[in-house]
HTML snippet that shows the backbone in 3Dmol.js (N, CA, C, O; Angstrom):
<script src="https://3Dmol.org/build/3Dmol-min.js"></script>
<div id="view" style="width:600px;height:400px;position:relative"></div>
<script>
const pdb = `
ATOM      1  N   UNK A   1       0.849  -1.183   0.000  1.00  0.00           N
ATOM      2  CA  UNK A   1       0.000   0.000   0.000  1.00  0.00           C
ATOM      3  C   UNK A   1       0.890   1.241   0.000  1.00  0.00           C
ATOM      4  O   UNK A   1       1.880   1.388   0.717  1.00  0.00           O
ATOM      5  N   UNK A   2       0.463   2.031  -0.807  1.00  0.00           N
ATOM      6  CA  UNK A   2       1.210   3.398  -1.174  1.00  0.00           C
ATOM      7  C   UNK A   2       0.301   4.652   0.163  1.00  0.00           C
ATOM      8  O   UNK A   2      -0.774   5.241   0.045  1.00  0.00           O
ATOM      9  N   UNK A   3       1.273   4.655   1.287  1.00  0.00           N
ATOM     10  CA  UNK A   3       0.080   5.358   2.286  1.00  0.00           C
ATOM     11  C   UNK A   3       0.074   6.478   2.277  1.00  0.00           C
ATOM     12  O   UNK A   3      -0.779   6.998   2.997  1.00  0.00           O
ATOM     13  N   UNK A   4       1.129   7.532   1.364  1.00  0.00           N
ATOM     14  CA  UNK A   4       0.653   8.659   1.332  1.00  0.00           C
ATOM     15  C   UNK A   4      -0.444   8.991  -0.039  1.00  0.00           C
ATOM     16  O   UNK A   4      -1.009  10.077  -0.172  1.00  0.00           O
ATOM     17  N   UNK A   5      -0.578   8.014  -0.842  1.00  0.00           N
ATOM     18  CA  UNK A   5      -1.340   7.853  -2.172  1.00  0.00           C
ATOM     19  C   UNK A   5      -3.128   7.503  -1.203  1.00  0.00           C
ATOM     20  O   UNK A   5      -4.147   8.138  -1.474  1.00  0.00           O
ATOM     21  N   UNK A   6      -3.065   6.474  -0.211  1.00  0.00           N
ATOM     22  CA  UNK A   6      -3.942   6.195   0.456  1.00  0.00           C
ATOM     23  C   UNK A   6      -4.318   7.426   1.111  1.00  0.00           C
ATOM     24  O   UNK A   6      -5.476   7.762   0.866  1.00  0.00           O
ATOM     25  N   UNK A   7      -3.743   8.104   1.787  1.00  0.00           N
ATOM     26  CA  UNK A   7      -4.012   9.246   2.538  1.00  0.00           C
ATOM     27  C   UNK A   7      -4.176  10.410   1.574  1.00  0.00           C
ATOM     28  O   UNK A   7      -4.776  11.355   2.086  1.00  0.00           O
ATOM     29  N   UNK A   8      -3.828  10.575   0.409  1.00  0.00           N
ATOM     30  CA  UNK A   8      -4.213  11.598  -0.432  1.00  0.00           C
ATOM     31  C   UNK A   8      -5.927  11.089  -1.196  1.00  0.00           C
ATOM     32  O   UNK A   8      -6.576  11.838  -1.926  1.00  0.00           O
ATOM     33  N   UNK A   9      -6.231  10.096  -0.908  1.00  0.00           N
ATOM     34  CA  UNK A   9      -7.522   9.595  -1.700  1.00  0.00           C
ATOM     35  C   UNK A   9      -8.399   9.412  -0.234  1.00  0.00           C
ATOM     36  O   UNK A   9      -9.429   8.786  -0.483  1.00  0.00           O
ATOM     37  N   UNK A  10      -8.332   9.646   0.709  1.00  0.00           N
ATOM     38  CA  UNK A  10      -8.690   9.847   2.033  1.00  0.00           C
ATOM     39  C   UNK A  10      -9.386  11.502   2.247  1.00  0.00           C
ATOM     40  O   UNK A  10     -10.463  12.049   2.481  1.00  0.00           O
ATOM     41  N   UNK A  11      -7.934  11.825   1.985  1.00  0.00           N
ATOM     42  CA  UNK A  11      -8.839  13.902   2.198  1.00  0.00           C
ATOM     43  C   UNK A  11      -9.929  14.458   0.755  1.00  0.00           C
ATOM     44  O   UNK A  11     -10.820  15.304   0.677  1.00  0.00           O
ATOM     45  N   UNK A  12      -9.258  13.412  -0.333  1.00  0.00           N
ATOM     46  CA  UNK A  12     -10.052  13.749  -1.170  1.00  0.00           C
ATOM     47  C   UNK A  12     -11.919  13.803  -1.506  1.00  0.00           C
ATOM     48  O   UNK A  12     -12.705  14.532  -2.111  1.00  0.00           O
ATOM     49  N   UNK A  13     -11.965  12.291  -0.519  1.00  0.00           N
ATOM     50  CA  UNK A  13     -12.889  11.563  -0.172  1.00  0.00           C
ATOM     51  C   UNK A  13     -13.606  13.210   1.061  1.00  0.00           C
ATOM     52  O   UNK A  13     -14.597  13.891   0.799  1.00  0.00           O
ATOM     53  N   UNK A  14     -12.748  13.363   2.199  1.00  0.00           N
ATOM     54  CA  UNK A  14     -13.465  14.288   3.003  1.00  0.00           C
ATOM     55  C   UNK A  14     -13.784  15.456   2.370  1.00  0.00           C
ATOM     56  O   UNK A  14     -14.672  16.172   2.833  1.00  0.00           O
ATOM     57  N   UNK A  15     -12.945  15.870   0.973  1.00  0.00           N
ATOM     58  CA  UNK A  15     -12.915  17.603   0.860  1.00  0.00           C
ATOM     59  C   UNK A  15     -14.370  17.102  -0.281  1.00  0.00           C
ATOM     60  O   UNK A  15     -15.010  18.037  -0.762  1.00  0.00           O
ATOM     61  N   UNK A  16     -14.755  15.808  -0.604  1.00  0.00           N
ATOM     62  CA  UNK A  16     -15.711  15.862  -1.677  1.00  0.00           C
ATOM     63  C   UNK A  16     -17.193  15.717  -0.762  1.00  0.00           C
ATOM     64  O   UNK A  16     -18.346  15.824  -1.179  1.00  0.00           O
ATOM     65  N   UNK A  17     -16.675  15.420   0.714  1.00  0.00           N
ATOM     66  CA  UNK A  17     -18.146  15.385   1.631  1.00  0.00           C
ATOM     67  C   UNK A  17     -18.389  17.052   2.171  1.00  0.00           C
ATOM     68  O   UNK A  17     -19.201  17.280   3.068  1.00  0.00           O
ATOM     69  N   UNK A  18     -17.705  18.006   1.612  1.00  0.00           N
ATOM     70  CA  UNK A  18     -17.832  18.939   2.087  1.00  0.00           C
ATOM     71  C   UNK A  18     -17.252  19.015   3.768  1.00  0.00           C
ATOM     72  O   UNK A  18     -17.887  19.600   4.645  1.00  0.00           O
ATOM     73  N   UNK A  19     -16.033  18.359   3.989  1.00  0.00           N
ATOM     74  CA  UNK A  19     -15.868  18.297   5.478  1.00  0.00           C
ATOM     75  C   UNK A  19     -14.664  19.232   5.445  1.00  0.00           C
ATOM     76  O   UNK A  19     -14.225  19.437   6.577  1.00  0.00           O
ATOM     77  N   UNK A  20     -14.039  19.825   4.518  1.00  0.00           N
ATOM     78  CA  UNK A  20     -13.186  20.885   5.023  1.00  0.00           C
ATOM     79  C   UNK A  20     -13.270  22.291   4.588  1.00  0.00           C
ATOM     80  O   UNK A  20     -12.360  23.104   4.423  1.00  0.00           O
ATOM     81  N   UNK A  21     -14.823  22.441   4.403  1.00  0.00           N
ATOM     82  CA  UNK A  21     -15.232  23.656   4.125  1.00  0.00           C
ATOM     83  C   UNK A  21     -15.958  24.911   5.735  1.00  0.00           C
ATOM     84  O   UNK A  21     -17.004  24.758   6.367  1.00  0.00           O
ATOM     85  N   UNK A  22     -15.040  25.857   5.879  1.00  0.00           N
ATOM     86  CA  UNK A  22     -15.149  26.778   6.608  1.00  0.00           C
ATOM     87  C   UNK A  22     -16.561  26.474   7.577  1.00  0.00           C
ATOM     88  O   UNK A  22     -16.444  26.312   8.792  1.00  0.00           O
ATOM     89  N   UNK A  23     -17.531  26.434   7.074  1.00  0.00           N
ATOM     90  CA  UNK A  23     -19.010  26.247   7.413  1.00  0.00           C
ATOM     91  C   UNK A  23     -19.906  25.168   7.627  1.00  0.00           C
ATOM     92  O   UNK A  23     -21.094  25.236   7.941  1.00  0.00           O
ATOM     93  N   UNK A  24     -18.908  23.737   7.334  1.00  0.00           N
ATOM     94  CA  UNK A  24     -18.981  22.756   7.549  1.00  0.00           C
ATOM     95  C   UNK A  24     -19.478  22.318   8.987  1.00  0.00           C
ATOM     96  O   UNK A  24     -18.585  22.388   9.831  1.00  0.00           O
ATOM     97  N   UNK A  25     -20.622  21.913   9.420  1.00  0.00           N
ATOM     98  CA  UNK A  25     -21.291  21.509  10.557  1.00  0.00           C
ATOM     99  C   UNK A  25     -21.312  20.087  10.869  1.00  0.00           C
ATOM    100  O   UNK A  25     -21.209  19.734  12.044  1.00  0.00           O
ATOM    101  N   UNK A  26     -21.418  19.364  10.069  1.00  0.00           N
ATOM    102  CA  UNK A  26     -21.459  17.581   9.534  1.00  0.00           C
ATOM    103  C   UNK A  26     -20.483  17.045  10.853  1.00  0.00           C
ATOM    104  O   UNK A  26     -20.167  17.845  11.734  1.00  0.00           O
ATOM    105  N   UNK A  27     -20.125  15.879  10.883  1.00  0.00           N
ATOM    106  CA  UNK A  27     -18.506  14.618  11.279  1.00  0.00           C
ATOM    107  C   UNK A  27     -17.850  14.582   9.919  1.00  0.00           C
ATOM    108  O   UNK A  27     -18.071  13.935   8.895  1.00  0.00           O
ATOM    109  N   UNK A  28     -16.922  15.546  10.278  1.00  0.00           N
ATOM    110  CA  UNK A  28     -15.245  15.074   9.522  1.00  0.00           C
ATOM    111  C   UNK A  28     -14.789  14.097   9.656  1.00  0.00           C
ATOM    112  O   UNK A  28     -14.143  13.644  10.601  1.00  0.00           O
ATOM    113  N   UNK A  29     -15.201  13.491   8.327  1.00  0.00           N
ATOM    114  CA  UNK A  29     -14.214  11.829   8.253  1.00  0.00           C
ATOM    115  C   UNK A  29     -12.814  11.350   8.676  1.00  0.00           C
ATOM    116  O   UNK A  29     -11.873  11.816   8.035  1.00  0.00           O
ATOM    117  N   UNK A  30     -12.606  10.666   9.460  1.00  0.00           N
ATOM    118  CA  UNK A  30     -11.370  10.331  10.180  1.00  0.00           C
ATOM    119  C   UNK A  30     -10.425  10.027   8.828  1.00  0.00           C
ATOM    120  O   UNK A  30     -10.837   9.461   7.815  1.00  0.00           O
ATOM    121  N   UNK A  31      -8.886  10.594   9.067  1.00  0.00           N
ATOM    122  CA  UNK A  31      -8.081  10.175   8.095  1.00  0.00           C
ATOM    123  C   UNK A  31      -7.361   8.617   8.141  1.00  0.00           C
ATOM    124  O   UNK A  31      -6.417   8.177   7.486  1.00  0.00           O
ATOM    125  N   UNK A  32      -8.330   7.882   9.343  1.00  0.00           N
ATOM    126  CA  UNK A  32      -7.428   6.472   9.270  1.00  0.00           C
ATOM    127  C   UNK A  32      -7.355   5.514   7.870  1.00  0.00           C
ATOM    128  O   UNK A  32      -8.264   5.403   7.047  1.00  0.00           O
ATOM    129  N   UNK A  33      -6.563   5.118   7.842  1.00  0.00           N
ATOM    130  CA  UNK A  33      -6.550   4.006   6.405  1.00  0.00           C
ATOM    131  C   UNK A  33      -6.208   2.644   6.914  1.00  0.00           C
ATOM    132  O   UNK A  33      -6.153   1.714   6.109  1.00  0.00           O
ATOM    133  N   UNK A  34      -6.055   2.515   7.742  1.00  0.00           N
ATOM    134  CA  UNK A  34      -5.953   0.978   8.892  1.00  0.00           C
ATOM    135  C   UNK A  34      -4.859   0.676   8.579  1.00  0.00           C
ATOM    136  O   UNK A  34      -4.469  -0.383   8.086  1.00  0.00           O
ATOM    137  N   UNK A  35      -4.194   1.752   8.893  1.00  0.00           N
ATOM    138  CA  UNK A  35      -2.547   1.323   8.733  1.00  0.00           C
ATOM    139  C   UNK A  35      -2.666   1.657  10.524  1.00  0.00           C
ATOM    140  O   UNK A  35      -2.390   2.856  10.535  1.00  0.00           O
ATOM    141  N   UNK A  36      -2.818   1.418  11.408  1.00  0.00           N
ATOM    142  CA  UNK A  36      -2.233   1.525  12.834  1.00  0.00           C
ATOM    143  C   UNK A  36      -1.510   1.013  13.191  1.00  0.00           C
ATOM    144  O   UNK A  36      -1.579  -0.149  13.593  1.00  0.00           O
ATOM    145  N   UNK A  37      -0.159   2.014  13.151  1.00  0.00           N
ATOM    146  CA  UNK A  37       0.942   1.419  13.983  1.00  0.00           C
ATOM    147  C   UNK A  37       1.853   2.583  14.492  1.00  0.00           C
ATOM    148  O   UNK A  37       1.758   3.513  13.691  1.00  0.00           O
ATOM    149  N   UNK A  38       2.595   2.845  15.392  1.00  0.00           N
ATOM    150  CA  UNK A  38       3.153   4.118  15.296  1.00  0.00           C
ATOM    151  C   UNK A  38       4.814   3.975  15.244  1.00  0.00           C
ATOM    152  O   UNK A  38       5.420   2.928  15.475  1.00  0.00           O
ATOM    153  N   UNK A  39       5.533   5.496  14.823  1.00  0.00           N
ATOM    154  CA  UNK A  39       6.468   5.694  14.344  1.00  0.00           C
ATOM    155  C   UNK A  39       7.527   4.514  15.591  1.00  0.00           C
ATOM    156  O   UNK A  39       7.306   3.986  16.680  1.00  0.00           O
ATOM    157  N   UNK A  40       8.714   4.568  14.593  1.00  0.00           N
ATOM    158  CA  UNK A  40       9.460   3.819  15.687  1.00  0.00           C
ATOM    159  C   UNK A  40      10.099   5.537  16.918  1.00  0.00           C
ATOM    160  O   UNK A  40      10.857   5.106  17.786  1.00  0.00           O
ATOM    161  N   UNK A  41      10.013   6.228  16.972  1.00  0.00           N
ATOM    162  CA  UNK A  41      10.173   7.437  17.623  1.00  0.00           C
ATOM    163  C   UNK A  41       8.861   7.749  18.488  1.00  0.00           C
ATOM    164  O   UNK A  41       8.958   8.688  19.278  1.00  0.00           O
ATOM    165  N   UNK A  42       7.383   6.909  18.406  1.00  0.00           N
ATOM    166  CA  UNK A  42       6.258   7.148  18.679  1.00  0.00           C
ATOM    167  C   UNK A  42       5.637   8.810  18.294  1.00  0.00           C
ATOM    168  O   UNK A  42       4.650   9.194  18.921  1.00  0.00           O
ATOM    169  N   UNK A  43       6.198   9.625  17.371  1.00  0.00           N
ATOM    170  CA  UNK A  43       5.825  10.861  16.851  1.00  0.00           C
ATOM    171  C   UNK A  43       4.600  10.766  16.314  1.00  0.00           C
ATOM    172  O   UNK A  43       3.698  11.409  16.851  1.00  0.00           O
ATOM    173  N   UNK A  44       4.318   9.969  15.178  1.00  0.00           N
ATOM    174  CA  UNK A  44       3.120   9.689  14.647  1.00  0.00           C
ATOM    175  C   UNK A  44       2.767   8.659  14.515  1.00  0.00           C
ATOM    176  O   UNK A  44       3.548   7.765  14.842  1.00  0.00           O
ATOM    177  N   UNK A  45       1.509   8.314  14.009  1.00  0.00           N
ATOM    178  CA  UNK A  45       0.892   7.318  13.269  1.00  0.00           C
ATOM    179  C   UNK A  45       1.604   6.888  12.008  1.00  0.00           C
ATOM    180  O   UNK A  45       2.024   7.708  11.192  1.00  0.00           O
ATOM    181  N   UNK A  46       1.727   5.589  11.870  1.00  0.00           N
ATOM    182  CA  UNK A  46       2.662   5.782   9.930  1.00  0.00           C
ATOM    183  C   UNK A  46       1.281   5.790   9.496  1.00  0.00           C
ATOM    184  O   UNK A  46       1.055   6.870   8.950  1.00  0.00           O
ATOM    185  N   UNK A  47       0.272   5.046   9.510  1.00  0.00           N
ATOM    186  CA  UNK A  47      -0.612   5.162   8.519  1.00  0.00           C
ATOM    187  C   UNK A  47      -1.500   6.644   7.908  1.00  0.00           C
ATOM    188  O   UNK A  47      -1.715   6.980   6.744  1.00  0.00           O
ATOM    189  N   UNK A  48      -1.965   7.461   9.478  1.00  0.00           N
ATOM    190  CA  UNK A  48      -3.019   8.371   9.559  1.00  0.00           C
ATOM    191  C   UNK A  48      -1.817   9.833   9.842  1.00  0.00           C
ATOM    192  O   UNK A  48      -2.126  11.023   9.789  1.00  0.00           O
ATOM    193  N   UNK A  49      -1.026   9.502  10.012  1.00  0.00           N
ATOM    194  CA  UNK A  49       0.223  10.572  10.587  1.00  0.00           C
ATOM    195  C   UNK A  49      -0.837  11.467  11.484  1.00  0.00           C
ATOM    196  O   UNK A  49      -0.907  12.664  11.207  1.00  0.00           O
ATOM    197  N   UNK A  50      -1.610  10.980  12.475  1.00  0.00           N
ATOM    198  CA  UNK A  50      -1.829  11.697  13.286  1.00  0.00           C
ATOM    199  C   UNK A  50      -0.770  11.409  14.464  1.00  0.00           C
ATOM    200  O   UNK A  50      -0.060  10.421  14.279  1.00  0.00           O
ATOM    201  N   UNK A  51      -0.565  12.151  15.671  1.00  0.00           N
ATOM    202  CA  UNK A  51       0.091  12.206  16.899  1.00  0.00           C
ATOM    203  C   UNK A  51      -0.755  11.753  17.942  1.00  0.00           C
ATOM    204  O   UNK A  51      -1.900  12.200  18.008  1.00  0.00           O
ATOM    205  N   UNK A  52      -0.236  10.709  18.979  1.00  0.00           N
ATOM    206  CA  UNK A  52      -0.643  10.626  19.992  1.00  0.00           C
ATOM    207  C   UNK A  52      -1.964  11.316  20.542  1.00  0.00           C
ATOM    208  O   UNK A  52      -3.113  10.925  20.745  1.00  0.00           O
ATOM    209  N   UNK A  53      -1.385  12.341  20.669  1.00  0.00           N
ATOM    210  CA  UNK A  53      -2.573  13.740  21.148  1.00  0.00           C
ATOM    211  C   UNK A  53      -3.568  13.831  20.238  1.00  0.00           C
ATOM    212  O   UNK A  53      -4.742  13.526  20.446  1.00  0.00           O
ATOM    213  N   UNK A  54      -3.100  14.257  19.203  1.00  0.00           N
ATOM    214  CA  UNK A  54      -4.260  14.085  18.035  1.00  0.00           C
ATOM    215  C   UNK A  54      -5.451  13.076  17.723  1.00  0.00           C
ATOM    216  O   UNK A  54      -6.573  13.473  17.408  1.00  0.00           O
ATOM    217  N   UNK A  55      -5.068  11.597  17.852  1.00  0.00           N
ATOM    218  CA  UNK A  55      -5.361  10.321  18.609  1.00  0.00           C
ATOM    219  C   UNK A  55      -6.315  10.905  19.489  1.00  0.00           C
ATOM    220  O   UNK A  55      -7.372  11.465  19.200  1.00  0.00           O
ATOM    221  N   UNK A  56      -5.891  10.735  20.405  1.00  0.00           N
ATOM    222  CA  UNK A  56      -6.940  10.942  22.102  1.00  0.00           C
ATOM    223  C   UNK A  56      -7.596  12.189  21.232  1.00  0.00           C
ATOM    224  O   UNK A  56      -8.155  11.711  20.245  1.00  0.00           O
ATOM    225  N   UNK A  57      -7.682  13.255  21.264  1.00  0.00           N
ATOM    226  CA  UNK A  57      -8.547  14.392  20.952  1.00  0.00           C
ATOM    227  C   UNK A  57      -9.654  14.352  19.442  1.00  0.00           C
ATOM    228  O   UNK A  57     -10.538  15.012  18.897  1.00  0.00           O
ATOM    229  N   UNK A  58      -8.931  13.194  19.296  1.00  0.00           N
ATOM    230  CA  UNK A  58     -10.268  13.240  17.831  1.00  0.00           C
ATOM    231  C   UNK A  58     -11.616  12.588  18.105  1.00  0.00           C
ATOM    232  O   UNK A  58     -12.549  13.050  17.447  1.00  0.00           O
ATOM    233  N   UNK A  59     -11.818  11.867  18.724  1.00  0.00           N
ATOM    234  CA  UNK A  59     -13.248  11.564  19.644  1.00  0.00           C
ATOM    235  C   UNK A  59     -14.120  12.641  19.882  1.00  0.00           C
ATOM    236  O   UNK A  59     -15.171  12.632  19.242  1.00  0.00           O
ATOM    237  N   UNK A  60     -13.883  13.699  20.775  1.00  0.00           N
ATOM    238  CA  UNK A  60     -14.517  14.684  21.080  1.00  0.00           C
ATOM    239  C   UNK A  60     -14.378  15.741  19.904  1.00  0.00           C
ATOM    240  O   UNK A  60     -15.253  16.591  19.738  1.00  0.00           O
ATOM    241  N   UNK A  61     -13.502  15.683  19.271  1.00  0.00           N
ATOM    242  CA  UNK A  61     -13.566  17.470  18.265  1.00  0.00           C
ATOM    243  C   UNK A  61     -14.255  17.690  17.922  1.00  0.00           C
ATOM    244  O   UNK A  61     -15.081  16.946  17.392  1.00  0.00           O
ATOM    245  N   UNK A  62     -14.283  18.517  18.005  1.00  0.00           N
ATOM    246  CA  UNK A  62     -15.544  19.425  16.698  1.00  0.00           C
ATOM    247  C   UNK A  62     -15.127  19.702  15.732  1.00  0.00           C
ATOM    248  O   UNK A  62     -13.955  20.078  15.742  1.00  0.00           O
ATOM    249  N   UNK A  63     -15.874  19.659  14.395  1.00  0.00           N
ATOM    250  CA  UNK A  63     -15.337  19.878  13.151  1.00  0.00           C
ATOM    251  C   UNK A  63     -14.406  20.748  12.981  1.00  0.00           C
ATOM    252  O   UNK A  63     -13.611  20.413  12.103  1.00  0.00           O
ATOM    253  N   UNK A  64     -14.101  22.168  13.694  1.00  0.00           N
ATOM    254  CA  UNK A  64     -13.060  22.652  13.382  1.00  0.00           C
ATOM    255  C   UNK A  64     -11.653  22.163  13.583  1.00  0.00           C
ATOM    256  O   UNK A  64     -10.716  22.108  12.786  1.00  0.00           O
ATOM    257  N   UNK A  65     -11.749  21.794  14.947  1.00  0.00           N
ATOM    258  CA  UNK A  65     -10.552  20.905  15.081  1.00  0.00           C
ATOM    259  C   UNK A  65     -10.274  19.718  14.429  1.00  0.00           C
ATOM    260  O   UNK A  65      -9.112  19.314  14.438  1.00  0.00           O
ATOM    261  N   UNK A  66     -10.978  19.204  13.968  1.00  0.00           N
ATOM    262  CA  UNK A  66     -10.886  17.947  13.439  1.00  0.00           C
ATOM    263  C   UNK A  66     -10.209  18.580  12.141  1.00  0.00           C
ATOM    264  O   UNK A  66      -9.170  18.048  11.752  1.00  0.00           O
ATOM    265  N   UNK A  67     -10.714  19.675  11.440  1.00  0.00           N
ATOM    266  CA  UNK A  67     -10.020  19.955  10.088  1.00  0.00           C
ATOM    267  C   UNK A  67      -8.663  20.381  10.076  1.00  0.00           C
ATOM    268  O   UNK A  67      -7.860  20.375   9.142  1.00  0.00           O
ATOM    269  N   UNK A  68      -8.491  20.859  11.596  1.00  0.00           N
ATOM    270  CA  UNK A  68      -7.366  21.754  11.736  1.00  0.00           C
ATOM    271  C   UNK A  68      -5.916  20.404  12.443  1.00  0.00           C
ATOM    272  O   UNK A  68      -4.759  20.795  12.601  1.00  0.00           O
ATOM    273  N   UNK A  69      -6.345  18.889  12.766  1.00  0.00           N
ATOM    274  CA  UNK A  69      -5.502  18.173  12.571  1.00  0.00           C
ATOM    275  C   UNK A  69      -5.581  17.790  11.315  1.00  0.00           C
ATOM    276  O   UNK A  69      -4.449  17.479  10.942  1.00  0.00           O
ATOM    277  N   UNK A  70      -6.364  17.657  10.472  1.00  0.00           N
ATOM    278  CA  UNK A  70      -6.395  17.635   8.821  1.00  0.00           C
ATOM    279  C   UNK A  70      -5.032  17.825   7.886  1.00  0.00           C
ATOM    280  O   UNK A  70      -4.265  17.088   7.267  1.00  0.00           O
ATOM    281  N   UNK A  71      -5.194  19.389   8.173  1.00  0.00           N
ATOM    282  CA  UNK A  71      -4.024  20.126   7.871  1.00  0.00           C
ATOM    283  C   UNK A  71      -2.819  19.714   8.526  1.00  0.00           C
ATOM    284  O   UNK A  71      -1.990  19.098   7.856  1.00  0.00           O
ATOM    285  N   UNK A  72      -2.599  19.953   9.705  1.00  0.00           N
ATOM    286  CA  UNK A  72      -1.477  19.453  10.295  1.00  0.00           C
ATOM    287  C   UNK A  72      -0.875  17.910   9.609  1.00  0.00           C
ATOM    288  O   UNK A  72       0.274  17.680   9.230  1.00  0.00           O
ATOM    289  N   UNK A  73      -2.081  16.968   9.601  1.00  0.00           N
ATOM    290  CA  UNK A  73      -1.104  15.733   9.167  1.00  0.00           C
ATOM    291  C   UNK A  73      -0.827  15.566   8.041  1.00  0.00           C
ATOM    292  O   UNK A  73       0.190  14.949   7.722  1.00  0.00           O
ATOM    293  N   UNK A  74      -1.707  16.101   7.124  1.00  0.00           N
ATOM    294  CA  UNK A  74      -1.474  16.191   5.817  1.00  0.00           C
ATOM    295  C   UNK A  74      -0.344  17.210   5.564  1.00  0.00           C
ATOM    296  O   UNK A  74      -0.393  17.940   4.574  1.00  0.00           O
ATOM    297  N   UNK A  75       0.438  17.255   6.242  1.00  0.00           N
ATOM    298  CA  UNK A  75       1.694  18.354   6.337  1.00  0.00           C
ATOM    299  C   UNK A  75       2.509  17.776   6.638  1.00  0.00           C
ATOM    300  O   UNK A  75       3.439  17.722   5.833  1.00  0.00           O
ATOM    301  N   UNK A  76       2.616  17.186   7.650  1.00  0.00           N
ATOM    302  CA  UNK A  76       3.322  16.164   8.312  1.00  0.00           C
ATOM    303  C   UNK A  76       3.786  14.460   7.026  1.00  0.00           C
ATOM    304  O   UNK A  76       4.854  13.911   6.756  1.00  0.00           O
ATOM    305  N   UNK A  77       2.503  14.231   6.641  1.00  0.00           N
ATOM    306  CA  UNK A  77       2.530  13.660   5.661  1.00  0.00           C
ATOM    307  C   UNK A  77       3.055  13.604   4.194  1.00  0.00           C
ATOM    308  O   UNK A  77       3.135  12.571   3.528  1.00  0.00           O
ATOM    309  N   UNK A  78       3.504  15.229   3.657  1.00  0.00           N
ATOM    310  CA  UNK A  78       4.003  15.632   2.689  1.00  0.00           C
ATOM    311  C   UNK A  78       3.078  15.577   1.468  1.00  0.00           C
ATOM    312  O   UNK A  78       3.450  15.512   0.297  1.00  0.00           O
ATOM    313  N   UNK A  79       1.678  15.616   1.966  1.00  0.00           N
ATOM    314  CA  UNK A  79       0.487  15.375   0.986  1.00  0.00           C
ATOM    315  C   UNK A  79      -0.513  16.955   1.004  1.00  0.00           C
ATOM    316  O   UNK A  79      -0.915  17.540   2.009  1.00  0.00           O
ATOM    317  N   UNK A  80      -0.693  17.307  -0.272  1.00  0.00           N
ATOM    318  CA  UNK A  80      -1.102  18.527  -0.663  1.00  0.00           C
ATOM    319  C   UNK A  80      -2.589  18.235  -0.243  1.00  0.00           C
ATOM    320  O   UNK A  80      -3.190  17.212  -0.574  1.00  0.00           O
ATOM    321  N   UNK A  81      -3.112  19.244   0.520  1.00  0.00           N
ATOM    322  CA  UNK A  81      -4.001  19.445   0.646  1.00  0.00           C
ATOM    323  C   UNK A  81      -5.326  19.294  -0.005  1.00  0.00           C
ATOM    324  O   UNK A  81      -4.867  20.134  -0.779  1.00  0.00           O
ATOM    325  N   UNK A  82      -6.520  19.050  -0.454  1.00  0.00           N
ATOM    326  CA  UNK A  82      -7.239  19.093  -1.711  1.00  0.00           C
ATOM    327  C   UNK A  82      -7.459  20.394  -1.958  1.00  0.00           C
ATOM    328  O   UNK A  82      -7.436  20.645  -3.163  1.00  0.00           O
ATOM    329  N   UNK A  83      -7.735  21.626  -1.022  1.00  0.00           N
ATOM    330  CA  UNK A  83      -8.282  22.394  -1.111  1.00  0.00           C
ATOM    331  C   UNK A  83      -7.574  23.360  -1.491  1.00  0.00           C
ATOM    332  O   UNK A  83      -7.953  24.514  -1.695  1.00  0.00           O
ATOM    333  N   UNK A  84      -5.796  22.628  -1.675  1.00  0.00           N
ATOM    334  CA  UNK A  84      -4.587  23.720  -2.561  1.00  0.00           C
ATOM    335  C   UNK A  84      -4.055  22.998  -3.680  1.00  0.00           C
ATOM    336  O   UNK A  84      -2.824  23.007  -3.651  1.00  0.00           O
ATOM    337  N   UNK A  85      -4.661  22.213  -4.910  1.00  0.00           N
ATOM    338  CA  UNK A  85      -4.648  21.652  -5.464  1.00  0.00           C
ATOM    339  C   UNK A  85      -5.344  22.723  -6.639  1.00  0.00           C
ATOM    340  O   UNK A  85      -6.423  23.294  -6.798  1.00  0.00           O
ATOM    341  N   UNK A  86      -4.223  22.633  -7.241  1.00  0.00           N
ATOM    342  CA  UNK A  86      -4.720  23.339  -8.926  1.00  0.00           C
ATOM    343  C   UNK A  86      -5.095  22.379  -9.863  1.00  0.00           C
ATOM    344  O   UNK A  86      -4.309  21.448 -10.039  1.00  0.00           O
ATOM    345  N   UNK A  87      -6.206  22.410 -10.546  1.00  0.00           N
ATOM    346  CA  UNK A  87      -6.805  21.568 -11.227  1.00  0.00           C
ATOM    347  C   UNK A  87      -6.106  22.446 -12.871  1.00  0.00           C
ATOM    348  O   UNK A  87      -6.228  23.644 -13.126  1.00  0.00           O
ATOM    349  N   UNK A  88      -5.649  21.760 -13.439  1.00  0.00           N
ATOM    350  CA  UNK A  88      -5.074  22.174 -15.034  1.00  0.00           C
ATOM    351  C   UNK A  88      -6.297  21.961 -16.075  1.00  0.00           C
ATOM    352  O   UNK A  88      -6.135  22.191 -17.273  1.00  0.00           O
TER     353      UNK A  88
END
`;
const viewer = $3Dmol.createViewer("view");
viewer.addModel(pdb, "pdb");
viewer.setStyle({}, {cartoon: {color: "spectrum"}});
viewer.zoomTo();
viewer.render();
</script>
């Protein structure tokens, strides 16, 4: 499995439910891809590149936060955002 290819067809999937739009009220789809396992450093997730913290706090978030680890892992991840994606 190609997991940043997995994780780029993941946000794509959320930015097409309307879950990372400003005004978005809905559940932001979790970025897991059932890759759970974490870094050998325990920094992140390899699969979801979320963090520990990020982990524990995604249960309760509210959509903003939830978008705003979005960003973060998809950063962390080295995977472009959908919503900064130039369509040619």
């Amino acid at each position: 499995m190609d997991i940043p290819v997995a994780l780029a067809r993941r946000a794509a999937q959320v930015a097409a439910e309307g879950g990372f739009a400003a005004d978005f009220d809905g559940v932001v789809t979790s970025p897991c891809i059932s890759v759970c396992r974490m870094t050998a450093d325990r920094s992140h997730c390899q699969g979801c590149f979320r963090t520990l913290e990020e982990l524990r706090a995604w249960g309760k978030a509210d959509a903003a936060t939830r978008q705003a680890i979005w960003v973060k892992l998809l950063e962390r991840a080295g995977v472009a955002h959908p919503a900064q994606v130039v369509s040619s």
